[in-house]
N, C-alpha and C positions, 0 to 999 in steps of 0.2 A: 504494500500500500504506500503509496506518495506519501509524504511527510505534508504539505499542505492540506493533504486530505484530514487528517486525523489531528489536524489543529482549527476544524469548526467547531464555534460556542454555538450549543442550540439557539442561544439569545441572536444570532445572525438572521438580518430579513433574508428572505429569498433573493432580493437583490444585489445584496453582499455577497453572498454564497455563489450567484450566479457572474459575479464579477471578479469575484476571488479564481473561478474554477477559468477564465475566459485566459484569464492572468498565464495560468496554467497550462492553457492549450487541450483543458480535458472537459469543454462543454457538453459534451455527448452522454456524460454522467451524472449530470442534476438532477438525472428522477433517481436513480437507482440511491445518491447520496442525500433525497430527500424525504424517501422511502424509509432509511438507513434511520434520519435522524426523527420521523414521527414514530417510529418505535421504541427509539429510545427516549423521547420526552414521553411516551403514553409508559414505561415503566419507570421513568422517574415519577411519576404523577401517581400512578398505583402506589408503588411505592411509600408515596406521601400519606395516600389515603388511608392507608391500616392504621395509620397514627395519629390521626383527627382527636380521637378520644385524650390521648398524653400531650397533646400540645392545648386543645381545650381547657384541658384541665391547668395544664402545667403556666397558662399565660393570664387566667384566669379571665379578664372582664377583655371578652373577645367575643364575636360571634362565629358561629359554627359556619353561616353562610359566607363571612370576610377569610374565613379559613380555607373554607372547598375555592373558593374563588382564587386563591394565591394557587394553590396547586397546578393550576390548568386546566383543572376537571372540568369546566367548562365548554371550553369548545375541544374536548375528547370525549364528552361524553358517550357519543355514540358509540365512540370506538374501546369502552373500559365494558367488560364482562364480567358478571359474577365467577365466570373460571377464572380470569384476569386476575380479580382480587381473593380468591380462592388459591390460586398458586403461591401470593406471599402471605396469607393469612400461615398455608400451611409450613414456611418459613421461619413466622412471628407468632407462634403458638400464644406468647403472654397479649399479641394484640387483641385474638379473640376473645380474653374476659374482659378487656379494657372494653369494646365494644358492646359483652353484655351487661356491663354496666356504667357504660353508657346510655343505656336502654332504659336499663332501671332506674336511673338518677334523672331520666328526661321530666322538664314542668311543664308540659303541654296536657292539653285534653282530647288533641285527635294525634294520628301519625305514626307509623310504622315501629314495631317491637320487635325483638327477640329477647328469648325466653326459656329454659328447660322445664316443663309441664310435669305434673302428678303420674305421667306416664314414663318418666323418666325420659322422653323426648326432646328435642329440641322444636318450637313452635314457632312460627313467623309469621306477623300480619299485620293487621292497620285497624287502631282502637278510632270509629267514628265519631263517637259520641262514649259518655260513662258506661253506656250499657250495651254497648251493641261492639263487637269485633267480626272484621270482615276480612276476607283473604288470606285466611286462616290456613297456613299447611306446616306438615309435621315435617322435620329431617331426624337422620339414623345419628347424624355427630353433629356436634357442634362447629366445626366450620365450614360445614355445606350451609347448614342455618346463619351462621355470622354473615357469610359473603352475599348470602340470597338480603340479606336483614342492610347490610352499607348498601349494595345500590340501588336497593328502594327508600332507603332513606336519604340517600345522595340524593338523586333524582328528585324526591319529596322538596330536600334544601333546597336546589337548584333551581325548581320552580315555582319557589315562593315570592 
């Protein structure tokens, strides 16, 4: 690999990248090194995301949505998966309690939960109201329920 290559900051527009590469004489490469680097901002940003609950907590008077916002998760959204964030939760095994208690400590009255149930289960879903839970499904572990439980709750933030 070119030495110019592997000194792009993701923070480069496209038009830097595309002017740096012309420099170079290797234009014919812009998709494949643009390809390259929306892979690796979408697991720098997963990455980020398993950790929303320890930086919430750890910075205190912050919002959750100014949080997902820094990461990028925004305009990745489409492209972040519950197997996405299921492959580093299964990395950061202490992420997933921080998430389900994150769950637990939420002060809302509507909005998506995870939970281990009377059945020794793990549970996933969205409290509408005090009385009524809806979208209610069981998982075998806990972080198949975790990851299913962040991008419905991302998503939830994101579009509030």
């Amino acid at each position: 690999m070119n030495a110019a290559f592997a000194t792009f900051r993701l923070n480069q527009s496209p038009q830097q990248k595309q002017n740096r590469l012309r420099l170079w004489g290797k234009s014919k490469r812009i998709d494949s090194l643009n390809v390259r680097n929306v892979r690796m901002k979408k697991s720098d940003t997963v990455g980020q995301l398993v950790t929303l609950p320890r930086r919430f907590h750890s910075l205190g008077n912050v919002s959750m949505f100014s949080l997902l916002e820094v990461t990028g998760y925004f305009g990745l959204h489409e492209q972040v998966s519950e197997v996405d964030i299921r492959a580093f939760l299964v990395r950061c095994p202490e992420c997933v309690q921080e998430w389900f208690q994150y769950s637990e400590d939420k002060r809302t009255s509507r909005g998506w939960y995870v939970t281990e149930n009377d059945e020794e289960c793990y549970e996933t879903g969205f409290i509408a109201d005090a009385h009524t839970r809806t979208n209610r499904v069981q998982h075998d572990n806990a972080i198949d329920a975790c990851a299913v439980f962040i991008k419905h709750e991302l998503e939830y933030i994101r579009r509030a």
